[in-house]
MIDOSE-1310 file (N, C-alpha, C; in nm, 2 decimals, decimal comma, always signed):
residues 211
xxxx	+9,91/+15,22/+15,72/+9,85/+15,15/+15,61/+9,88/+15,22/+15,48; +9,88/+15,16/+15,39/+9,96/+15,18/+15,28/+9,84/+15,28/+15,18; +9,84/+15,36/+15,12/+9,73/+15,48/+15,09/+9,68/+15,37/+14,97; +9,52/+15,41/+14,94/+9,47/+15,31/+14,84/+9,42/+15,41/+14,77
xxxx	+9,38/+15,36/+14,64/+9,31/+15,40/+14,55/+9,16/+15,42/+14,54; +9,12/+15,54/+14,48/+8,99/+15,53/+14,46/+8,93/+15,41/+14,43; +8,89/+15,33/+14,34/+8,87/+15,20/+14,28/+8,85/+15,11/+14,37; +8,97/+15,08/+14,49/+8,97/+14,99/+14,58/+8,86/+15,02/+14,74
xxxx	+8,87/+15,17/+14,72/+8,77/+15,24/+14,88/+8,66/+15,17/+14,82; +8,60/+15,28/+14,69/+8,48/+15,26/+14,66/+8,44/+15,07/+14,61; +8,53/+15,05/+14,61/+8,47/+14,88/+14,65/+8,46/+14,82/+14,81; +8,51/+14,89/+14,88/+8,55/+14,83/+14,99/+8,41/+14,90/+15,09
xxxx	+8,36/+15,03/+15,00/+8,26/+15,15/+15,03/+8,16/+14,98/+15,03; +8,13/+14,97/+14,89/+7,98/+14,91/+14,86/+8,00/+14,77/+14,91; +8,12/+14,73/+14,95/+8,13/+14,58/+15,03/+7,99/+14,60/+15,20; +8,10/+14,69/+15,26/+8,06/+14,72/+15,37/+7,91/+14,78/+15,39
xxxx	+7,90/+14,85/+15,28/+7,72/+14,92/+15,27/+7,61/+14,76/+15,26; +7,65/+14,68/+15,18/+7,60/+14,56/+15,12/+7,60/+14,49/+15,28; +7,72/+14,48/+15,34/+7,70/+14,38/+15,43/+7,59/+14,44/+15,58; +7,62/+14,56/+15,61/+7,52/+14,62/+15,69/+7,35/+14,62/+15,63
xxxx	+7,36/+14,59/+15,49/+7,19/+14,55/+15,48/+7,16/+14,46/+15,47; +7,25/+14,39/+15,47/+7,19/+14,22/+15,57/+7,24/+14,19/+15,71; +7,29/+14,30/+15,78/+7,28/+14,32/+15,94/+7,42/+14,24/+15,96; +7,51/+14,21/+15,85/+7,62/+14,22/+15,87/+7,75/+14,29/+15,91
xxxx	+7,76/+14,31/+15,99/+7,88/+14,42/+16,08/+8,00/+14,37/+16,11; +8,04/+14,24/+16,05/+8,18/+14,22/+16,07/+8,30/+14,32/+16,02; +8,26/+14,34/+15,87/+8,32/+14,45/+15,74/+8,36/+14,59/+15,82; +8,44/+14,64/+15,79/+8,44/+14,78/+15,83/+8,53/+14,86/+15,71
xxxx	+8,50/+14,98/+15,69/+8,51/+15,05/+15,58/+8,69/+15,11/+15,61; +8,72/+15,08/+15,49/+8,92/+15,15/+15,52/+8,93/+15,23/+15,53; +9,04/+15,32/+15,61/+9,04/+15,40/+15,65/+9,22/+15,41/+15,61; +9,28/+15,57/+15,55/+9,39/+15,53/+15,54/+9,44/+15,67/+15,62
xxxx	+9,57/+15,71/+15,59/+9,62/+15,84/+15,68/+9,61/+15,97/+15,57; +9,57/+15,95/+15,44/+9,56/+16,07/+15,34/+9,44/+16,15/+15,37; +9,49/+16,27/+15,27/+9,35/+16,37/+15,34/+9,27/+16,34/+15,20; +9,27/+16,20/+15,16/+9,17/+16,17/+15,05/+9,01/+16,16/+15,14
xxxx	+8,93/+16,26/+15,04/+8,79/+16,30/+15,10/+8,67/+16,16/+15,16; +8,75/+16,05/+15,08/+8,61/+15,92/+15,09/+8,70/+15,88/+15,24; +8,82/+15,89/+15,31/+8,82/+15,88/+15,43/+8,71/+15,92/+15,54; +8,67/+16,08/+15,50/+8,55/+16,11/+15,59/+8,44/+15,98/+15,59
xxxx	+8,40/+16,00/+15,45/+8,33/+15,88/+15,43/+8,32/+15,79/+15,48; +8,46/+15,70/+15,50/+8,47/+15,52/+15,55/+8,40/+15,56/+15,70; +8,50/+15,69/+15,71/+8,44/+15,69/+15,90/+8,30/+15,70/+15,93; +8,23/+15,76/+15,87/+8,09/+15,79/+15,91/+8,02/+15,68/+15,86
xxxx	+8,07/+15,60/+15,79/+7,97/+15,44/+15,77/+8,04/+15,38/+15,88; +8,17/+15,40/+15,93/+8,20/+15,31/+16,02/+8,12/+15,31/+16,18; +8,11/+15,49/+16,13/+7,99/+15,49/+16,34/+7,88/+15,44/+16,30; +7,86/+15,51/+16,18/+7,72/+15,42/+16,18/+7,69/+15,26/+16,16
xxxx	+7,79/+15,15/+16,11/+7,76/+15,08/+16,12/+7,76/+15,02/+16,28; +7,86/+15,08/+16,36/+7,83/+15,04/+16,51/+7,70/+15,09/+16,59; +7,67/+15,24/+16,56/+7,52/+15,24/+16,59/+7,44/+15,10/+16,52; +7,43/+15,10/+16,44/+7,28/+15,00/+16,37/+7,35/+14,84/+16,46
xxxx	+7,42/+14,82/+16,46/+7,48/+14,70/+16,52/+7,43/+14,69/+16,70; +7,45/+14,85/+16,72/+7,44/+14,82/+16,88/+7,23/+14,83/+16,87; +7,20/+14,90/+16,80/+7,05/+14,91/+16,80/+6,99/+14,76/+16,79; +7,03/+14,67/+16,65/+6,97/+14,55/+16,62/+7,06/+14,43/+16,79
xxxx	+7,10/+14,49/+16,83/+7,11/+14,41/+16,98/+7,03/+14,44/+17,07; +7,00/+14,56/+17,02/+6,94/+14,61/+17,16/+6,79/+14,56/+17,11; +6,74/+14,58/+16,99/+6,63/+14,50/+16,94/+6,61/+14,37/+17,00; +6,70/+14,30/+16,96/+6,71/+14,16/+16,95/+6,67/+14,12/+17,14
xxxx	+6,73/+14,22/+17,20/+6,73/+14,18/+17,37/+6,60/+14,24/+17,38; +6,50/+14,31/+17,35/+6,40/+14,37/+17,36/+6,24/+14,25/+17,34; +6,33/+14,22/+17,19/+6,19/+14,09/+17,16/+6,23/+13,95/+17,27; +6,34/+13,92/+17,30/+6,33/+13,81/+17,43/+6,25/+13,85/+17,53
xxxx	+6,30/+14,02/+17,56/+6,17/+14,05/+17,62/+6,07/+14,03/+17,66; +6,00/+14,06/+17,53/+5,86/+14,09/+17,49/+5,85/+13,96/+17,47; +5,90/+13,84/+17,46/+5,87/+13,71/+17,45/+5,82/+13,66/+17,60; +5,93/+13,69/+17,68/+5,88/+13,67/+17,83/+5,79/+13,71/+17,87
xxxx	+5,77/+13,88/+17,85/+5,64/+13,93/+17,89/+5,52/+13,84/+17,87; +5,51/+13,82/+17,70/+5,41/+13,73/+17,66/+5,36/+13,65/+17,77; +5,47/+13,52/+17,76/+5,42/+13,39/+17,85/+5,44/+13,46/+17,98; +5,49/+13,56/+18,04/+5,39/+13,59/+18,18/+5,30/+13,57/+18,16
xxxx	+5,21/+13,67/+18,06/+5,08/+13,73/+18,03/+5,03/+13,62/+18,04; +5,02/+13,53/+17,95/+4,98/+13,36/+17,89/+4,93/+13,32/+18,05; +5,06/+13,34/+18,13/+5,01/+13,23/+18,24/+4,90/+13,33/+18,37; +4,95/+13,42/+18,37/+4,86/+13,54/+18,44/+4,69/+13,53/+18,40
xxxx	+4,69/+13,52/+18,29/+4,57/+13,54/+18,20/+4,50/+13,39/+18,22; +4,56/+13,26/+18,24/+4,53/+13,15/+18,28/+4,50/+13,13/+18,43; +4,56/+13,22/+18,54/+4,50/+13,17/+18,69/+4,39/+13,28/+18,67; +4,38/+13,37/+18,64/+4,26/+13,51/+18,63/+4,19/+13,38/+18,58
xxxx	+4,14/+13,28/+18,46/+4,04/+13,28/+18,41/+4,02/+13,13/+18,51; +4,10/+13,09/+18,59/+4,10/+13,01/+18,70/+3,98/+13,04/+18,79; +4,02/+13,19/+18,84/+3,98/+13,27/+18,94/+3,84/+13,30/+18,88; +3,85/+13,33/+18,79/+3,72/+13,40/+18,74/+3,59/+13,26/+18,67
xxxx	+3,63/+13,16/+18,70/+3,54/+13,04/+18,64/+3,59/+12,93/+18,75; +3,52/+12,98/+18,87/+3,52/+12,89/+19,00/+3,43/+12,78/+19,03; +3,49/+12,67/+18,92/+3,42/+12,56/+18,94/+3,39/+12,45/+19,06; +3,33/+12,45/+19,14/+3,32/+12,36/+19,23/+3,24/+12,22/+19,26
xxxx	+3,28/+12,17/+19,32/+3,23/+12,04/+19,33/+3,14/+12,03/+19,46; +3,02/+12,00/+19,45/+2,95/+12,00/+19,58/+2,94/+11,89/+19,62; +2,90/+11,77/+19,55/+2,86/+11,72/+19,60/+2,91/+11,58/+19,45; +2,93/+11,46/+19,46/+2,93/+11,39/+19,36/+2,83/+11,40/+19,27
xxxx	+2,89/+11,42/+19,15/+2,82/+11,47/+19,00/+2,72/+11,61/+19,02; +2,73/+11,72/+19,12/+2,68/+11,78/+19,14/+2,82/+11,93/+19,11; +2,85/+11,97/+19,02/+2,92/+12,09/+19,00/+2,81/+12,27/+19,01; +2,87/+12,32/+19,07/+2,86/+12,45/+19,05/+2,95/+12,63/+19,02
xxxx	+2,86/+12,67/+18,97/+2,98/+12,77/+18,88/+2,89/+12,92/+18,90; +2,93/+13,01/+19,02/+2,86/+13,13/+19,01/+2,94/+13,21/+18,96; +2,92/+13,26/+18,87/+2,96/+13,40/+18,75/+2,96/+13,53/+18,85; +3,03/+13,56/+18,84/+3,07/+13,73/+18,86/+3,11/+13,80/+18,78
xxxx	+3,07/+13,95/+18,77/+3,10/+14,04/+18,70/+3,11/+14,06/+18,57; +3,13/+14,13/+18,48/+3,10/+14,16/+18,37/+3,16/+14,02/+18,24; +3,04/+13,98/+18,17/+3,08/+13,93/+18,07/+3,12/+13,93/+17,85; +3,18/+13,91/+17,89/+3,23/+13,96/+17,71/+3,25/+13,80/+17,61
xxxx	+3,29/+13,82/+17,49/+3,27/+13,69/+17,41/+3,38/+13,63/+17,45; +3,50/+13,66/+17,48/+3,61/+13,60/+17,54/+3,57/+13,57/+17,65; +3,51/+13,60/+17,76/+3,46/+13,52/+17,87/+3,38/+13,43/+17,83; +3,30/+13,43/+17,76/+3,16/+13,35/+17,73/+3,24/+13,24/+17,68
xxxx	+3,29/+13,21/+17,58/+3,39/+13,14/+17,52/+3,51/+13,03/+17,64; +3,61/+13,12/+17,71/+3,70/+13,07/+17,79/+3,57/+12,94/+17,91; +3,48/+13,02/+17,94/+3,37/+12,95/+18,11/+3,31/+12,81/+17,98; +3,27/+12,87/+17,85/+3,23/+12,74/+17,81/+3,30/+12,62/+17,79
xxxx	+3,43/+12,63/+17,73/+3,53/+12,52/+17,72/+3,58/+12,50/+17,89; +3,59/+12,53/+18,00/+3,63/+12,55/+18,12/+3,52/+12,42/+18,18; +3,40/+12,48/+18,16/+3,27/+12,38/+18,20/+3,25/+12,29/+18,13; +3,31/+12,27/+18,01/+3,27/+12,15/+17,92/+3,38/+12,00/+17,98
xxxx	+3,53/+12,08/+17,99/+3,64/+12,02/+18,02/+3,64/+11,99/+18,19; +3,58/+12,05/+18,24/+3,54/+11,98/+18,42/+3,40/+11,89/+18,40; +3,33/+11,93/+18,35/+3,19/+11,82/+18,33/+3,29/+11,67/+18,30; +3,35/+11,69/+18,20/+3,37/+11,52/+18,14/+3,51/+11,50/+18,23
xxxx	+3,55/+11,58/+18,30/+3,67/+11,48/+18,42/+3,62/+11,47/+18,50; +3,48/+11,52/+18,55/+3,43/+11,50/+18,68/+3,30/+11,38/+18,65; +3,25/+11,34/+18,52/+3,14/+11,32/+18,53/+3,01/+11,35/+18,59; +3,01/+11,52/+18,61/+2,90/+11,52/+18,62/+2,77/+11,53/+18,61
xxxx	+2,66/+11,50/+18,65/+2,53/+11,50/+18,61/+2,45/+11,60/+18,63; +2,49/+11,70/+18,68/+2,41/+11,82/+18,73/+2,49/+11,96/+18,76; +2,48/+12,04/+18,66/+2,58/+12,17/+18,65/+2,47/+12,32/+18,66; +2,55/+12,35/+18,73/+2,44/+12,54/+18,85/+2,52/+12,60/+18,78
xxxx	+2,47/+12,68/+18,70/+2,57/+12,81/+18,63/+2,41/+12,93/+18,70; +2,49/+12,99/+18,82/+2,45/+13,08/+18,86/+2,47/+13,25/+18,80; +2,37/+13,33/+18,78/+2,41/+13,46/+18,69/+2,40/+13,58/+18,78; +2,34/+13,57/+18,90/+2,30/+13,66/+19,03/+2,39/+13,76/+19,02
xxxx	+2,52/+13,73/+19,02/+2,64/+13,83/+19,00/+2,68/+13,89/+18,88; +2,63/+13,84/+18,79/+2,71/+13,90/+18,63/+2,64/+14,05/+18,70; +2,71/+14,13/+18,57/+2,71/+14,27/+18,61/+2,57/+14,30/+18,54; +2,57/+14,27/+18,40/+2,45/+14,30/+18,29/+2,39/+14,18/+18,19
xxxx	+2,33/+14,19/+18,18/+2,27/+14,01/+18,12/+2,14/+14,07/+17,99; +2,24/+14,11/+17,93/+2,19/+14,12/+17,78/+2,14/+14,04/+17,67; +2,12/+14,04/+17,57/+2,05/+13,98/+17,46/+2,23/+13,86/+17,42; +2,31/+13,93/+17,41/+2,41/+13,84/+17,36/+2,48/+13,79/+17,49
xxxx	+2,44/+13,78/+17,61/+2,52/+13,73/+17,73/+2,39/+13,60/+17,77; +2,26/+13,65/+17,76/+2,16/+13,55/+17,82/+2,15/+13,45/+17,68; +2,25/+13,45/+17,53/+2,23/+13,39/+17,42/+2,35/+13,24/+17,45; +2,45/+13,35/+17,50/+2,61/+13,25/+17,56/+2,54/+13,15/+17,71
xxxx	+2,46/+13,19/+17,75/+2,42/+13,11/+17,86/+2,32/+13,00/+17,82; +2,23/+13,04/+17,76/+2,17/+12,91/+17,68/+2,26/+12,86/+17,58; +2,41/+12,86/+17,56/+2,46/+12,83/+17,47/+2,52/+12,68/+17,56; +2,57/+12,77/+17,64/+2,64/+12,69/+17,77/+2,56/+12,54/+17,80
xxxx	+2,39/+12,54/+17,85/+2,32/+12,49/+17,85/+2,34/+12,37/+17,78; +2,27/+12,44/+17,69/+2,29/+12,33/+17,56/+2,38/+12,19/+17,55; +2,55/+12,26/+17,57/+2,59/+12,23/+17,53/+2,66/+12,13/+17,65; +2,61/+12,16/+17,76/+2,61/+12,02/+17,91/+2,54/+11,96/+17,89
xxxx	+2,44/+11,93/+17,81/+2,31/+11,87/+17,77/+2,36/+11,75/+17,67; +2,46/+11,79/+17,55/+2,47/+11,69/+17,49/+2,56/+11,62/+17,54; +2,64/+11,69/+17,70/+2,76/+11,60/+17,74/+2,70/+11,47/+17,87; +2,56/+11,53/+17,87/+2,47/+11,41/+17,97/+2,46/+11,42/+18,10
xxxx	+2,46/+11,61/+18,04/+2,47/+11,64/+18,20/+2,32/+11,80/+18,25; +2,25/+11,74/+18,34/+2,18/+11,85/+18,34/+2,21/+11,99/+18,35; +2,16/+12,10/+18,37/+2,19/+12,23/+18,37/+2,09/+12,27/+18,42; +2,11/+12,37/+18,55/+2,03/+12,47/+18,61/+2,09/+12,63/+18,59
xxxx	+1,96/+12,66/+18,56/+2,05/+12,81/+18,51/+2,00/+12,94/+18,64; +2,03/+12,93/+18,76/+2,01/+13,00/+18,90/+2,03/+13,16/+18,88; +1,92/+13,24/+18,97/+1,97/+13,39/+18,97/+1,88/+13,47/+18,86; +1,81/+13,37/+18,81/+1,71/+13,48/+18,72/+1,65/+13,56/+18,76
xxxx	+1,65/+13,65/+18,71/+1,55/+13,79/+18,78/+1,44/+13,78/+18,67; +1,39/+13,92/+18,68/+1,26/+13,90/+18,59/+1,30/+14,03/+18,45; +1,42/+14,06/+18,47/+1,47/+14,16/+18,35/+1,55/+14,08/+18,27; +1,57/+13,92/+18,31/+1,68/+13,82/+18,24/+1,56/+13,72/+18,14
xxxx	+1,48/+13,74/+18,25/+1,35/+13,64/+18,19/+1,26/+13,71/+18,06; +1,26/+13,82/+18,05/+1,23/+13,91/+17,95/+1,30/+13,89/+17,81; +1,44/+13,89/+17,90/+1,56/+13,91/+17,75/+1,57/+13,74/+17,69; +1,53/+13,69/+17,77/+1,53/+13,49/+17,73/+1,41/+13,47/+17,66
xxxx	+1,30/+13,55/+17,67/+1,15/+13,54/+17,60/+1,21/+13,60/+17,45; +1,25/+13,77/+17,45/+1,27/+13,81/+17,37/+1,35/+13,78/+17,23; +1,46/+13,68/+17,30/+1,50/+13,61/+17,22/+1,45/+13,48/+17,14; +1,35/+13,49/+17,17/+1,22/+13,35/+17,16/+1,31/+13,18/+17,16
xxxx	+1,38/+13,17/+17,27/+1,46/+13,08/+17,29/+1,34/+12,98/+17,42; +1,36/+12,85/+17,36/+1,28/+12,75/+17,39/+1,33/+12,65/+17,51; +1,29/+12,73/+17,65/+1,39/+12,69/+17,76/+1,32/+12,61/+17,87; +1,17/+12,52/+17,76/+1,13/+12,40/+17,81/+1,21/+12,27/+17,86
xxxx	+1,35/+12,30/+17,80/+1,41/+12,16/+17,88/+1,53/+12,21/+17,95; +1,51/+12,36/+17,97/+1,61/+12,41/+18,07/+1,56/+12,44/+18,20; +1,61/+12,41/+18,33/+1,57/+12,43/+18,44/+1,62/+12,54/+18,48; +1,52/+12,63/+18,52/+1,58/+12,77/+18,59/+1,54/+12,79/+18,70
xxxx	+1,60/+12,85/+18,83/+1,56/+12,92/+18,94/+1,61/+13,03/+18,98; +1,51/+13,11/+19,07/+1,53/+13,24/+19,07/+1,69/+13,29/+19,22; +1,70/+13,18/+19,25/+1,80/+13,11/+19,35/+1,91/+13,05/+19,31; +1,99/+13,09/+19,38/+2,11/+12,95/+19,42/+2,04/+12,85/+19,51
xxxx	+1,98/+12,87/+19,61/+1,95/+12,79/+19,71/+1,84/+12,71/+19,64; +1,74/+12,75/+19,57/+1,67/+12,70/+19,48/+1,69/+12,59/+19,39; +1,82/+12,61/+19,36/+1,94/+12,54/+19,26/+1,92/+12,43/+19,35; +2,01/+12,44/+19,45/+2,09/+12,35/+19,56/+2,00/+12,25/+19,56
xxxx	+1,89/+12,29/+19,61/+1,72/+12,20/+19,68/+1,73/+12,13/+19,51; +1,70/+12,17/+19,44/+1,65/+12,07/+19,35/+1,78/+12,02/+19,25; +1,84/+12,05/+19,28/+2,00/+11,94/+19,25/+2,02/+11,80/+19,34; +2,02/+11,84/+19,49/+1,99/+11,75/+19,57/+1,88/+11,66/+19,54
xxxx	+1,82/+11,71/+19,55/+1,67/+11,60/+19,54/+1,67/+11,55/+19,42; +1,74/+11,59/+19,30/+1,74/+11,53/+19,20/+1,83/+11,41/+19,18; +1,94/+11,44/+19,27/+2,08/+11,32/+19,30/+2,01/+11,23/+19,39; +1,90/+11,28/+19,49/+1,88/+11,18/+19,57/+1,77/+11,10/+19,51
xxxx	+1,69/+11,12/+19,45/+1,58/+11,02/+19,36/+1,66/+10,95/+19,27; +1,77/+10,99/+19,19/+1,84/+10,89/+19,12/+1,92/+10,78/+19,20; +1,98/+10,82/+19,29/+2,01/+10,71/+19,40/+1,94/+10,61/+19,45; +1,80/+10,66/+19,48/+1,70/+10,57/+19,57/+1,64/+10,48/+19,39
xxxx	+1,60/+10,56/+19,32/+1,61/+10,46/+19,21/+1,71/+10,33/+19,19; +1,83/+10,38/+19,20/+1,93/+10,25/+19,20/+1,96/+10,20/+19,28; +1,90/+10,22/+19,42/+1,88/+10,15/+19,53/+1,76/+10,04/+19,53; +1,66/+10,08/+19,46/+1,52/+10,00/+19,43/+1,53/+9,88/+19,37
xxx	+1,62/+9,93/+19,23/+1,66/+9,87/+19,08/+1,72/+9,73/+19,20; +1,84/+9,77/+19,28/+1,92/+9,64/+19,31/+1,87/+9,53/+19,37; +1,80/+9,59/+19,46/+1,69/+9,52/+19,57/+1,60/+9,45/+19,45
């Protein structure tokens, strides 16, 4: 290569500097055979521009990554809340849902949209949200449960709220929450009996009606 001039490096310097801060690495810095000192120079932008080039790859392969990871997570985090809001069907228009283990506003939240969206594909008329299992049933967990209530109520569908103890019943007073049109029992099985009998009186009613 033919020896250059100061003038032409140091443009060819701030070409190359310019194009590596917009993660451009095609450019590479000149390099000629004189023992002119900006040679050191060209060289040590030139490793360095292939470091920063191999790093913003290796970045770049990291966030696909971390993209994947995500939607594992996404879908992982979708059969758990599967697993963890075990809605079942007992009986036509009769659903039930016993809660286990510890609940937080993200659970409270996920079981309510879960129960709202099985009530109206199942139509049905009568929803057991049993609490016998939760771990602790606090002021703001026994608030998400009459929230729940509620809100099967405006979809036309009863609600039993099963599993009450008498340290749940305390925290439902406390809260001076008015749970005269909520049906509670201290049971699942409690539940069951008066789910049934409540499906079965509306039946024999429209067995009466037809006759």
């Amino acid at each position: 290569m033919d020896f250059l001039n100061d003038e032409d490096r140091l443009n060819n310097l701030i070409e190359v500097i310019s194009g590596m801060a917009g993660l451009d690495f095609s450019q590479k810095a000149l390099v000629d055979e004189s023992d002119n000192p900006l040679n050191t120079i060209a060289l040590g932008i030139n490793m360095l521009a292939e470091e920063l080039e191999s790093s913003v790859v290796s970045r770049s392969e990291l966030e696909s990554q971390n993209e994947e990871l995500e939607r594992l997570t996404r879908e992982q985090e979708g059969a758990l809340l599967e697993m963890s809001t075990p809605i079942a069907q007992l009986w036509e228009g009769i659903l039930l849902l016993p809660l286990v283990g510890f609940m937080d506003a993200k659970r409270a939240e996920d079981v309510l949209h879960t129960v709202l969206h099985e009530i109206a594909r199942s139509q049905a008329k009568i929803f057991i949200l049993d609490i016998s299992g939760v771990t602790v049933v606090d002021t703001f967990v026994a608030n998400h449960f009459i929230k729940i209530a509620k809100a099967t109520r405006l979809m036309g569908c009863r609600s039993i709220l099963s599993g009450i103890t008498p340290a749940v019943s305390q925290t439902i007073v406390d809260l001076g929450i008015d749970i005269d049109k909520l049906k509670t029992t201290g049971s699942m099985k409690d539940a069951l009996d008066y789910a049934f009998r409540q499906t079965g009186f509306q039946l024999e009613r429209q067995d009466e009606e037809e006759d």
